[in-house]
N, C-alpha and C positions, 0 to 999 in steps of 0.2 A: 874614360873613353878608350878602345882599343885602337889601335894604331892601324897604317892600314899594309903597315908590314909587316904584323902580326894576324893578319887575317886568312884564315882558311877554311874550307867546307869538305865536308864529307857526305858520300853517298853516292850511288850513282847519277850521273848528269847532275851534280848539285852544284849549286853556283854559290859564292864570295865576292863581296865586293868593299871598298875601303869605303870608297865614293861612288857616288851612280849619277852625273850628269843627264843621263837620258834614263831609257826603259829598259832591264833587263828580260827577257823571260824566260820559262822553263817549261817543258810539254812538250809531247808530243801534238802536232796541227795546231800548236797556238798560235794565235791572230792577231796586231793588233792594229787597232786603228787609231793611229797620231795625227793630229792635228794642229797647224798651227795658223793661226787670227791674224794678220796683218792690218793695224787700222792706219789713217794718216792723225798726223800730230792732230792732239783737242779733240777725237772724237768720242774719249770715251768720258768727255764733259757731258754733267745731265743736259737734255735738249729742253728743259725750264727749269729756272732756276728754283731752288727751293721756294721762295716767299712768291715765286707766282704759279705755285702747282696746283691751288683752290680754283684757279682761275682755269686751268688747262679744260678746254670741249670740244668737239667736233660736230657740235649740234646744226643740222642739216637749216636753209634759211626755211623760212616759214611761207608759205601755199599766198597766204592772202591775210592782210592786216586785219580783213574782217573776221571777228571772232566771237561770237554770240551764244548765248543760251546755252553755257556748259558751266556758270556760277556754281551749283552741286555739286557737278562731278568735279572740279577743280579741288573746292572745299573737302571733298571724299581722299583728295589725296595728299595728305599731310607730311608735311617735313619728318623725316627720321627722326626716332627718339635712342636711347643708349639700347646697344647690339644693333642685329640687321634688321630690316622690313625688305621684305618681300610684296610687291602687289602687282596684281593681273588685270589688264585692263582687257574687257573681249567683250566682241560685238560682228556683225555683218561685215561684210568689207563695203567699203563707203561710208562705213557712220563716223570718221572721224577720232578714231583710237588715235593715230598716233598724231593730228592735230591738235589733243586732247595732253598727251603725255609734252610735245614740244614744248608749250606754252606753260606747262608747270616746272619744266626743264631748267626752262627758260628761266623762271621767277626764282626758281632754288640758287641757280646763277648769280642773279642779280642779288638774291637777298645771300650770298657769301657762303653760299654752299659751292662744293666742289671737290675734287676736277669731277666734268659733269661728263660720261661720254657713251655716243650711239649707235649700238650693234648691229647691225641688221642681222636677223638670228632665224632665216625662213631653213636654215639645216643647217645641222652638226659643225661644216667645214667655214661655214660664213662665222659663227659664233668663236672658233677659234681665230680667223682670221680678225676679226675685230678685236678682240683682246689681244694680239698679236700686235696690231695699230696702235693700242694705247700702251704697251711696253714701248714702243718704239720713240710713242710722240716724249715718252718721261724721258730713254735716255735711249740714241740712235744706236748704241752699240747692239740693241737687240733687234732689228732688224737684218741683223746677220745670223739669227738664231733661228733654228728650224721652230716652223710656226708653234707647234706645238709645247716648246721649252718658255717660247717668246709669250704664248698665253699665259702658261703656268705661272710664269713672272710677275707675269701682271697679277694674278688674283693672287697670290704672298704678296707683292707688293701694298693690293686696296689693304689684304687682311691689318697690316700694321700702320691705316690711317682711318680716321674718320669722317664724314659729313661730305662723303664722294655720293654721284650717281651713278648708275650703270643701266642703261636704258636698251632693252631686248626686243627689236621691232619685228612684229610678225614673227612669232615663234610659233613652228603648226607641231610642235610636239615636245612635251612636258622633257620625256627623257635626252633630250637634244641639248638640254642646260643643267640638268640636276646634277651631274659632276661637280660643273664650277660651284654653281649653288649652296652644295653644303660643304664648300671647304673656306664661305665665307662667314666671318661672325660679327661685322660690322659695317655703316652706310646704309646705303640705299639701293635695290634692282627694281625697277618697274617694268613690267611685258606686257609687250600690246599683242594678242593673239585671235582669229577668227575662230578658235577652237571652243565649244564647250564642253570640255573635260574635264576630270580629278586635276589639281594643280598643287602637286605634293611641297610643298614650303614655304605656301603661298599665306599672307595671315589675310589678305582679306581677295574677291575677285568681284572687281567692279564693271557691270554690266551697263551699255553703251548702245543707247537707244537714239530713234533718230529725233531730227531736236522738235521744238515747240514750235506750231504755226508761226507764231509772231516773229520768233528768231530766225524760223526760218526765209521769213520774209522780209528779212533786218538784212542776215548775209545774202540771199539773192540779188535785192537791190544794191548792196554794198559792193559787191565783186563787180556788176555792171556798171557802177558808177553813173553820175548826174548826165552823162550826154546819153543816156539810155532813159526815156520815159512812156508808162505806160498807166493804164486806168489801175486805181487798187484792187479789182476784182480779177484784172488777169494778172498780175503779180500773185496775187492768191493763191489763182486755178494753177499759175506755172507752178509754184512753190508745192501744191496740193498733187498736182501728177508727178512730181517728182519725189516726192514720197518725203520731202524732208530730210532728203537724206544728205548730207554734207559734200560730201566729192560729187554728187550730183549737181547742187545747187553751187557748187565752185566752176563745175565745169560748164555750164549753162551757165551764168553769170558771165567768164571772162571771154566765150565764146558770143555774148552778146555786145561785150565792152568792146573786144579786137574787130567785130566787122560792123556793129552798129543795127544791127539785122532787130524790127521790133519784137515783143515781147511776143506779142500776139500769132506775129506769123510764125517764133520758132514755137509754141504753142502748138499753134496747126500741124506743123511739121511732126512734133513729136507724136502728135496720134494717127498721122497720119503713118510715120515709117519710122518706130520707136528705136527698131535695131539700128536703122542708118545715124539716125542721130544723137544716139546713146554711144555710140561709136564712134563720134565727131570730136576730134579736141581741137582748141583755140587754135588757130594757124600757126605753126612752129613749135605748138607744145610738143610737149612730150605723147605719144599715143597711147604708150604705157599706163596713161594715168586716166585713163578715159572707166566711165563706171560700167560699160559692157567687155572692155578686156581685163577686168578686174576679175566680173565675177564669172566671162567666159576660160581664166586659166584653173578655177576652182573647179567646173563644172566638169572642164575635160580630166581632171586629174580624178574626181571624184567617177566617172564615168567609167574609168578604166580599170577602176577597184571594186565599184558595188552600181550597176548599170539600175539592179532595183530603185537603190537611194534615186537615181536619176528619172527612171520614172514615172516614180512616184510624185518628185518637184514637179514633172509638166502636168499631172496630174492637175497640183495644187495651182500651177497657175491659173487656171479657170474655175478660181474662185474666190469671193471677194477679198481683201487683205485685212479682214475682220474674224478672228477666232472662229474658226470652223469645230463642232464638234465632231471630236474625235473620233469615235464611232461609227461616225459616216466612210469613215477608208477601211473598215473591218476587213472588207473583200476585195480592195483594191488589188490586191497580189495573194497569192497562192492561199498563204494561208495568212492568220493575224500577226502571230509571233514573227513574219517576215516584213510585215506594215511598220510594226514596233522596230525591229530592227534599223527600217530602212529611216522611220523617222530617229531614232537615235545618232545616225550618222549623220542626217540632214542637219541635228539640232548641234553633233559635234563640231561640224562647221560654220556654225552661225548662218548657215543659211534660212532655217525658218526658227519663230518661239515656241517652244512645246510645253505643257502641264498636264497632267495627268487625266485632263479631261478635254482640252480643246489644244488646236495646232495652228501658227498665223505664220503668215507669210509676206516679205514687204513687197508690197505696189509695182516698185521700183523693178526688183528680181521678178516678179511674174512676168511684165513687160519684156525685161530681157530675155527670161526662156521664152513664153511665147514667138518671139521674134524668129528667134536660131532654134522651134524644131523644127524636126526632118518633117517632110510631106508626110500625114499619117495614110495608112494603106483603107481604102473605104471600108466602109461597116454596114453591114443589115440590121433593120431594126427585129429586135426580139423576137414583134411579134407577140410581145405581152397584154395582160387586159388589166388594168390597172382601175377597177373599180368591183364595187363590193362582190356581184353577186356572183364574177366569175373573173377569179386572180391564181395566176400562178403562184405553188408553193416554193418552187424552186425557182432560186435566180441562174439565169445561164449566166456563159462565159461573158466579163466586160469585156466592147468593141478596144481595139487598140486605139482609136482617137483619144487623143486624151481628154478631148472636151467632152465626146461622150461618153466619155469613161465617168467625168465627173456627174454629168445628169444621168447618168444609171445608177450612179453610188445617191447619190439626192434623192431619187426619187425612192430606190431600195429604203433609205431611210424613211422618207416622207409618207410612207406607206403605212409605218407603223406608229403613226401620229396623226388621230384626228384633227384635223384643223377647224374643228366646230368645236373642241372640247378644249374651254377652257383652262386644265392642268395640262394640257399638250401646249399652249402659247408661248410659254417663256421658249422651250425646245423649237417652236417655229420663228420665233422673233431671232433666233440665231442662224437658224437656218437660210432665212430670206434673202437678206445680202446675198449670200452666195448662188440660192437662184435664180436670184435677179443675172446677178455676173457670168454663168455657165449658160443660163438659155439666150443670154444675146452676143454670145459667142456661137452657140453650137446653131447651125443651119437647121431649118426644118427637113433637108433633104435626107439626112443619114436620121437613122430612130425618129420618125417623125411621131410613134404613139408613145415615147417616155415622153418627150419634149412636150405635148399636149399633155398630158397628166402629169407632169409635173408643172406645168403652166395653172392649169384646172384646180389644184389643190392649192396652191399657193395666192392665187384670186379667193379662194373660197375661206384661206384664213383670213385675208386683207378684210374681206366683207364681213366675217365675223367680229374679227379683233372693231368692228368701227371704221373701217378704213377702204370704205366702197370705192370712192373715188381712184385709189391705186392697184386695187384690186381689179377694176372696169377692164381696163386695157391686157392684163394677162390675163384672163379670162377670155375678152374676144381674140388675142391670137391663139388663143389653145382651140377655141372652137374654130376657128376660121383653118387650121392644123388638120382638125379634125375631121371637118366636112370634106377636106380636098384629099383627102388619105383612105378615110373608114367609109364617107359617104353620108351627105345627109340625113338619114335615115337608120343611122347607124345606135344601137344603144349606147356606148361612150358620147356618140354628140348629144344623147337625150340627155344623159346625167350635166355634158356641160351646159347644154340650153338651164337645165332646172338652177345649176350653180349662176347662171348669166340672172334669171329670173329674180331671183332673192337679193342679187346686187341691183339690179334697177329698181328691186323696191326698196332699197335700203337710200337708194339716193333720191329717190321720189317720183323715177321715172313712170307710174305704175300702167302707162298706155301699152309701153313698150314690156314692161313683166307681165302683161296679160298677152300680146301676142308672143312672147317666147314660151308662155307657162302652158299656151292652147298648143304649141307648136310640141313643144316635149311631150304633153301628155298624148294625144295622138301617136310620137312614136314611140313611145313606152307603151302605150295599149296595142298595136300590132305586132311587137316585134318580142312582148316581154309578158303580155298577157293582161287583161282587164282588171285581173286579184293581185297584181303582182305589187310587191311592197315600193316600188320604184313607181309606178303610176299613181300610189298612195303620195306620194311626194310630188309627184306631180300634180294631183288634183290639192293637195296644199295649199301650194303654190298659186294655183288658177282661183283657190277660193279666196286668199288673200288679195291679190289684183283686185278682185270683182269690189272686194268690199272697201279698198283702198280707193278704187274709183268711186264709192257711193251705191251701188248695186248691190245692195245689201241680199236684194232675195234674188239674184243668180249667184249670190258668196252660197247659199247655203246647203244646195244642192250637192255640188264636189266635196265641199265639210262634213257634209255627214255622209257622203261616203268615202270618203279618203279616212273617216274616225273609222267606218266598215272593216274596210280593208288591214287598218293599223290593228285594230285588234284580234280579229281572227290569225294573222298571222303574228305577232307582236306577245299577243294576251291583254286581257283588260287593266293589269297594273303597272305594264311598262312605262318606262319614263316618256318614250317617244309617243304615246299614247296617250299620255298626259298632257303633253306640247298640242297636240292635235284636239284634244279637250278643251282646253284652252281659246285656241281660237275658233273655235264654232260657240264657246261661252261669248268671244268678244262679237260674233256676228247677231245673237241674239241681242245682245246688249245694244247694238248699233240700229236694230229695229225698233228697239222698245219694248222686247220681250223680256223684260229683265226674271220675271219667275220660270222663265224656260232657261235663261243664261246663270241662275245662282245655283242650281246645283251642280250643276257642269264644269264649272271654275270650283266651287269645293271641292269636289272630286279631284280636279285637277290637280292642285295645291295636297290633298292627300295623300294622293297616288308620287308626287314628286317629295315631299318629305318622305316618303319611304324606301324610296328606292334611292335617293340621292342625297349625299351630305346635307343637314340645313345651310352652307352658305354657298351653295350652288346657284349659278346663275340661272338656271332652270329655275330655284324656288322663288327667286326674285321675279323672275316675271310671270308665275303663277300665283304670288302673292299680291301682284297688281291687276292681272284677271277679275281676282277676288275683288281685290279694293274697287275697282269702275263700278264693278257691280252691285256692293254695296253703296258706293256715292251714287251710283243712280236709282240704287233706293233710299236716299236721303239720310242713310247710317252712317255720317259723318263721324262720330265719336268710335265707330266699331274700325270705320276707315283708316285715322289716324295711326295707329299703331303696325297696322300692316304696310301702308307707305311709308313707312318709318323704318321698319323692318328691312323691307324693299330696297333701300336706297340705301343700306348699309353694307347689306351685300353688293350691289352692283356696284359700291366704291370700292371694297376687298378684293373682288375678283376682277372685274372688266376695269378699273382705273375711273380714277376722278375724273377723265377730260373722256370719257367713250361717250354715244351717241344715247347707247341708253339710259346711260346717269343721266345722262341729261331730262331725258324722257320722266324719270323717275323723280328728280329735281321738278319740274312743273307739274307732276303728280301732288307731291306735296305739298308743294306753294297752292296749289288748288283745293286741295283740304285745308289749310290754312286761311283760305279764304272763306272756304264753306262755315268755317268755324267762326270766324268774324275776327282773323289774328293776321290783319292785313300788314303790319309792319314786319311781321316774319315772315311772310310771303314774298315780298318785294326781294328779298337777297337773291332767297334761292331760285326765283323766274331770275335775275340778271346774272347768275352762275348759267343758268341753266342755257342760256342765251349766248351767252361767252361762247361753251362749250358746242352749239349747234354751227354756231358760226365761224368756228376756228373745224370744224369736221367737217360739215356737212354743205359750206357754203352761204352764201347772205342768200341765195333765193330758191334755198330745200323747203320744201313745202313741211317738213319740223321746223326748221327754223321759223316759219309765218307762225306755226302754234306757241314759237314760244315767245315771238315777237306780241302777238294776240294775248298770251296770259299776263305777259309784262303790261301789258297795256289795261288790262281788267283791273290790275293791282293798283298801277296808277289812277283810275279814275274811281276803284274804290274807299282809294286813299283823300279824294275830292281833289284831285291833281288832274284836272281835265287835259287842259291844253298840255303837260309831259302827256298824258294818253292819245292825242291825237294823231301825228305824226308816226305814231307806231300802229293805230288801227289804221291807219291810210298805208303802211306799210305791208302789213299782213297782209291786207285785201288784194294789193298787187300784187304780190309772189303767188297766193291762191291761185287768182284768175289766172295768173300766166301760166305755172305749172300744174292745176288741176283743171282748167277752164271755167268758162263762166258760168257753166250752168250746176255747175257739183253741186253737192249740198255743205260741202264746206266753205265755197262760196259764197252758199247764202247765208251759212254764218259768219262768214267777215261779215257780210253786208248787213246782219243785222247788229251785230257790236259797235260797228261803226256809227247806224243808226241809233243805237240807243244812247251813245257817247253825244252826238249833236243833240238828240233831246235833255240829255242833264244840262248842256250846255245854252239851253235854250233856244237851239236855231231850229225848228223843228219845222220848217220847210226845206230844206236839204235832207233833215231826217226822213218825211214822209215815201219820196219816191227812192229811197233806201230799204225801209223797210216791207212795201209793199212789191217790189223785186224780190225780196228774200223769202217771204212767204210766196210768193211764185213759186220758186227754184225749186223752195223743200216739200211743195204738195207733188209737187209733178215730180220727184227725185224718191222722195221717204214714202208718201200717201196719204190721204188728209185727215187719215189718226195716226198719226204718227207722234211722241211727243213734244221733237223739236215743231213738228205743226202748230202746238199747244203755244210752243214759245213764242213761234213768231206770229198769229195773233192776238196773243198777247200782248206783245210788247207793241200792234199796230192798234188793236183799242186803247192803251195808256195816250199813244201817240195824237188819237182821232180827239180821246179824252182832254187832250192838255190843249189841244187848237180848239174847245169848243161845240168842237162835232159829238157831243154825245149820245144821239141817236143811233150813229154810226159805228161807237165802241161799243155801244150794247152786246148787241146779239155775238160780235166777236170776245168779248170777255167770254159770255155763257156760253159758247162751243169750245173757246180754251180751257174752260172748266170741267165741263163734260169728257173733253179726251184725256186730260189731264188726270179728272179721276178712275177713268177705265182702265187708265196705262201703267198707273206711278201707284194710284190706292189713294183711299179718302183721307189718311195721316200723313204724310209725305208731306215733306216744306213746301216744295215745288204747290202741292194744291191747297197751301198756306196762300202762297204767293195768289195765285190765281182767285182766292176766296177774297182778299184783301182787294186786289185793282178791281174787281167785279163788285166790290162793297163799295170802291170811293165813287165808281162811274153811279152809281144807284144813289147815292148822296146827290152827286151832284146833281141829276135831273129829278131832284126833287122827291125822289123816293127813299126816305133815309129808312122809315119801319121795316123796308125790303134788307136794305144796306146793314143795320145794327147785327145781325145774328151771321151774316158772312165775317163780319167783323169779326165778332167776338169768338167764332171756331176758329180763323183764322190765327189768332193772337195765342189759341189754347193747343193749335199743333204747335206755334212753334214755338211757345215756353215748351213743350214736352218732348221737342224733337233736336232743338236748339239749345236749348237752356235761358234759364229769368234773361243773362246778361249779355245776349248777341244781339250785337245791332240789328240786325231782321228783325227781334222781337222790338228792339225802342220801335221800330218803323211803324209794325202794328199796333205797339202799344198809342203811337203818338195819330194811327190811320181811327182809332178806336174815339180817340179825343175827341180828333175832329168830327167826326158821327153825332156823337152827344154833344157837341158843342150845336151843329145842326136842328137836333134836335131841343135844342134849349135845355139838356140836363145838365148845365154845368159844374155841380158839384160833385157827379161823377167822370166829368172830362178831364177835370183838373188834375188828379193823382195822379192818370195817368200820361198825361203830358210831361208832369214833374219827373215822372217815374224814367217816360223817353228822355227823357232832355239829361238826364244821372248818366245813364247808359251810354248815349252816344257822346259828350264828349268826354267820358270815361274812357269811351272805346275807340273814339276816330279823332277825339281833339275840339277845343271850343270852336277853331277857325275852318272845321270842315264843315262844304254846304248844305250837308244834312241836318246840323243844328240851328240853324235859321229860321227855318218853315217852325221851328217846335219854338225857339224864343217869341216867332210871332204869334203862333196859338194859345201859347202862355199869357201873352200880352191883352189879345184882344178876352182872356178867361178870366186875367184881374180886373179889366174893365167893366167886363158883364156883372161878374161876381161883385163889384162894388157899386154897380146901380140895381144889383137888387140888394143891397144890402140897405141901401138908400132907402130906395120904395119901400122897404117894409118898416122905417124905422118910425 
């Protein structure tokens, strides 16, 4: 070592020194800056001791004991394994992030993890400051260290421990922590952030939804505690307008616990003045913590950067909190690529959910901004015409309202979506919601002709989709829109009259779809022209009514010219052309013209297989066109396979539970019946029954039809009394909603009759069925073939009391029309040959009797086949004739031959096989006293 006597330097300004107690320096303008620390004795002892540094937190206390419905997201976030974990917890503000990270904080704690400690991390200078705090809390010397040294300390410090947390609450921007972040390489960071961004170091980012009904109704009630009671449905409703959302339901909760105020009234309140009481914290809270200054310091912060982002959100509030698609804001702002933007920033703040095809938004935030916007500046409407035959190409400028910004964006969409055409419904079934929620927001008074057309359209899917009954009411306020705006008389009211028409007949109103369908077509033929294709749908419409009432020949008139009209302008193979086919086939059919109705429905069915997929719902019901009118020509076996058809499409496309599966369902239980396969009938009538009753109501005059077929099944099944109580059922929804004199009245009345004649009470039957052949002379005309039926079924009747002088001549006039109408092979004039063969028996004329018999028996093996109970019936009616007649070795086979058949087909214990055990009986008896005699 040199001595410091021996020391020297050279150079200019060079310095030596032996010993240097302090700082020398050399330079010119050198600087320095010395510093010296003063502490008092012991301070620069750690501020915890080693063995309690696991334990060291500052974890904030906890909101509310109540804690429910986050089991996943807890389980999502797992104890550290060997190096660091990183995880991002982001969500809405108010869902409960950082209630979420405490209580696992918490548990890490408890289960000997540590030190645990919590940053508040909303910028840069809080994030140091925190890390700053936990240098401090290990040892106080660093609290005298500029923040920045005091951080730095701390993350060397975690780097050289393990099984720490570090908990980053509200961090709004990824680069605000990525410093400290990767100069860690072990423990644990969890970040609670409203942000959905890249989150660069992150290994997993757990997303934080609001909780489950049930839970949410767990913590509602929990925070308010037992001296807070109310009914479970408005605990619900409260739970349900609050969106579920955590800081919601806390601050409602403790605001009900601290004043005691019922559930119900603060219910009222909140829809009454959302902002005010969104805005309300428990008496002495904190105000800070209320869910409208939460998400009002977002809103203004987000305002003052991207006013679009903003909005766009009032946009979205007026409209329902159910995935809106996307597409629908195309034109919300200038151009799309600025929509996309704006929703990109929306989604980076967790204020709405975004995918690539739909945008949602919570409940809770709609109510907020609605609340706090500015008064919007008035708007004119467009001025648009929003229906087919005269629409603007161009959409103008949207009004600044923002609600009618949303029904201009709706309806611009809804335009290009049939709401009759079934591959358009899924895209309407999303839509709806949100119509429903923008038109009873936005007043009639600003655009009152988008508001009416998109009311218009949205009734007109509800009555397609099945769903008349909710489709009723926007429909009548689009018209009622309509008339006080355009003017009675205006073609938009005609179009919604005709949309109003096809809903009242879809619910059975058909008094009132005939004066709205007379009211439209009237002004669609002044205003739009007699040829015009709009009148063609209105005379539709007016021919349906007529024949839905029973006025089968004022249905036919409009029918065949509304088919005029569809074609010349349409063409003869258009689909809409085929619809229109269609039902002028079902009016013939409903007269009894059925060779004027079967080519007409082929055609139909043709023309719509060609131009429309086979599983269109179009082919479905021109393949039922087809089928009536083959079952009304007794071509049961040609029938089957088409309602079978039928009914496979209309469950593919329209859903198992729609109005005309249903229809379609007692279609084929009716050919099921036709066929004699009555155990397979009975489901699909009590499907089909479900289904009218759960749509259309217990007293839609379908539902009586399908009430009526259930009941056929039953008493064809020999289950009389199950069929009673349902043809007394039918009868009354008829009478009531068709009146008493329709002619489907007179068919209740005559099923009902015919049910007490099986039953044997056949004086109740009597002035039943003579009412009914009233109805249908004076309604149908006295050749008509339901004529045929009823008396028919009033000779069997006059027959079984005795009178048969009286059934006579009424058999032989049912036979007569019967074969004018239907043709001399036809079951139908099987049937009528057969009760006009036993009335002829019984008064004594059987030689008359045997040859009606035996054609009868030879249609319907030929039209029925050997094994359908119709044929046992004849076969056992055929018996009895030659039993009469004393041939009883030819009575015999075919009694035995009945008696194989039916309880083959209906069972030993139905009361069809009785009469045939008896005839059998009294044919061994015969047959053994003349065996006797001759022996």
């Amino acid at each position: 070592m040199t001595s410091a006597e021996n020391v020297s330097a050279s150079g200019e300004r060079s310095i030596a020194a032996g010993s240097n107690p302090g700082v020398m320096v050399s330079g010119d303008g050198t600087r320095v800056d010395q510093r010296t620390l003063v502490v008092a004795p012991g301070a620069l002892a750690p501020g915890v001791e080693a063995d309690e540094l696991a334990r060291l937190h500052n974890l904030p206390r906890v909101d509310s004991e109540v804690f429910e419905g986050r089991g996943e997201e807890l389980a999502a976030l797992p104890p550290g394994g060997a190096g660091m974990m990183a995880q991002a917890v982001r969500g809405m503000g108010g869902v409960g992030k950082s209630t979420l990270v405490l209580h696992h904080a918490r548990a890490h704690l408890a289960a000997g993890g540590g030190p645990v400690w919590w940053v508040v991390a909303e910028n840069p200078e809080q994030v140091v400051d925190g890390l700053a705090r936990l240098a401090a809390a290990v040892s106080p010397v660093h609290a005298a260290l500029p923040l920045e040294e005091a951080a730095d300390w701390a993350v060397t410090w975690l780097q050289g421990r393990t099984g720490w947390l570090v908990v980053l609450d509200n961090v709004n921007d990824p680069d605000d922590i990525a410093p400290w972040l990767g100069r860690l390489g072990t423990g644990r960071v969890l970040v609670t952030t409203r942000r959905d961004v890249p989150w660069p170091g992150m290994s997993t980012v757990l997303r934080l939804d609001p909780l489950h009904p049930d839970a949410s109704l767990t913590v509602l009630r929990g925070v308010a505690g037992e001296n807070v009671t109310a009914d479970e449905n408005v605990w619900r409703e409260l739970a349900e307008e609050l969106g579920h959302l955590p800081l919601a339901l806390q601050q409602a909760g403790a605001y009900l616990a601290q004043t005691r105020t019922a559930p119900v009234r603060y219910l009222q309140r909140l829809r009454a003045d959302p902002a005010g009481v969104l805005a309300t914290s428990t008496p002495g809270g904190p105000h800070q913590r209320t869910i409208a200054r939460l998400w009002s310091v977002t809103l203004d912060t987000l305002d003052n950067t991207s006013p679009d982002a903003v909005a766009l959100l009032r946009i979205l509030a007026y409209c329902a909190p159910t995935p809106l698609p996307r597409d629908v804001l195309d034109t919300a702002l200038t151009t799309r690529e600025e929509v996309d933007q704006a929703l990109g920033l929306l989604l980076a703040y967790s204020l709405i959910n975004l995918t690539n095809t739909t945008v949602t938004v919570h409940r809770l935030l709609q109510t907020v901004v609605r609340s706090t916007a500015p008064q919007p500046a008035p708007c004119a409407s467009r001025r648009r015409r929003y229906f087919p035959w005269r629409r603007s190409a161009t959409p103008s400028t949207a009004p600044p309202d923002p609600s009618a910004t949303m029904v201009t964006l709706l309806l611009d969409t809804a335009l290009e979506q049939n709401p009759r055409e079934v591959d358009a419904w899924p895209y309407w079934q999303a839509l709806l919601p949100h119509i429903r929620t923008a038109t009873a927001y936005h007043s009639a008074a600003a655009m009152p002709n988008e508001l009416s057309a998109l009311l218009g359209r949205a009734g007109n899917y509800l009555t397609a989709r099945g769903q008349a009954m909710e489709g009723l009411p926007l429909l009548e306020r689009a018209l009622a829109i309509a008339e006080a705006t355009q003017g009675p008389d205006h073609p938009d009211t005609a179009q919604l009259l005709n949309g109003l028409a096809e809903t009242f007949n879809n619910l059975g109103r058909h008094s009132d779809t005939l004066l709205v369908s007379e009211r439209a077509l009237a002004i669609a033929e002044v205003t739009l022209g007699l040829d015009h294709f709009e009148s063609a749908a209105q005379l539709h419409n007016l021919a349906s009514a007529f024949s839905a009432l029973g006025r089968h020949a004022e249905a036919l008139p409009p029918a065949k010219r509304a088919l005029t009209i569809v074609e010349a302008t349409l063409g003869p193979d258009h689909s809409t052309t085929a619809r229109v086919l269609g039902n002028l086939a079902s009016i013939f059919a409903a007269m009894g013209r059925y060779s004027e109705a079967l080519p007409l429905a082929e055609r139909a069915l043709a023309i719509i297989e060609a131009t429309l997929r086979p599983d269109h719902p179009d082919t479905a019901r021109a393949l039922g066109h087809l089928a009536r009118t083959l079952s009304d020509l007794g071509r049961y076996a040609d029938v089957l396979p088409l309602r079978e058809r039928a009914l496979a499409i209309a469950e593919a496309t329209l859903g198992s539970d729609h109005p005309d599966t249903a229809v379609l369902l007692g279609n084929l239980a009716c050919t099921f019946t036709d066929l004699g396969r009555y155990a397979d009938a009975q489901p699909l009538e009590e499907r089909a029954l479900a289904i009218a009753e759960a749509t259309l109501g217990s007293d839609h005059p379908d539902t009586a039809e399908r009430v009526n077929n259930l009941a056929s099944t039953f008493s064809d099944l020999g289950r009389h009394s199950d069929a009673l109580p349902l043809r007394k059922r039918a009868l009354a929804i008829t009478e009531a909603t068709l009146g008493p004199e329709h002619p489907t009245t007179a068919e209740r009345l005559n099923n009902l009759a015919s049910l007490f004649f099986a039953m044997g009470r056949h004086s109740e039957a009597l002035p039943l069925a003579e009412r009914a052949l009233t109805i249908t002379e004076a309604t149908l005309g006295p050749d008509h073939p339901a004529t045929a039926e009823r008396l028919n079924n009033l000779a069997i009747l006059f027959f079984a009391m005795g009178r048969g002088s009286e059934a006579l001549p009424l058999a032989e006039r049912a036979l007569t029309i019967t074969e004018a109408t239907l043709g001399s092979e036809h079951p139908t004039t099987a049937q009528r040959l057969g009760n006009l063969a036993s009335i002829f028996a019984a008064v004594g004329r059987g030689s008359e009797a045997l040859p009606l018999a035996e054609r009868a028996l030879t249609i319907t093996e030929a039209t029925l086949g050997s094994e359908h109970p119709t044929t046992a019936r004849y076969s056992g009616n055929l018996a009895g004739i030659f039993f009469v007649l004393g041939r009883y070795s030819e009575a015999l086979p075919l009694a035995e031959q009945a008696l194989t058949i039916t309880e083959a087909k209906l069972g030993p214990d139905h009361p069809a096989t009785a009469p045939l055990l008896k005839v059998l009986a009294l044919l061994g008896r015969r047959t053994t006293e003349c065996s006797d005699g001759g022996s």
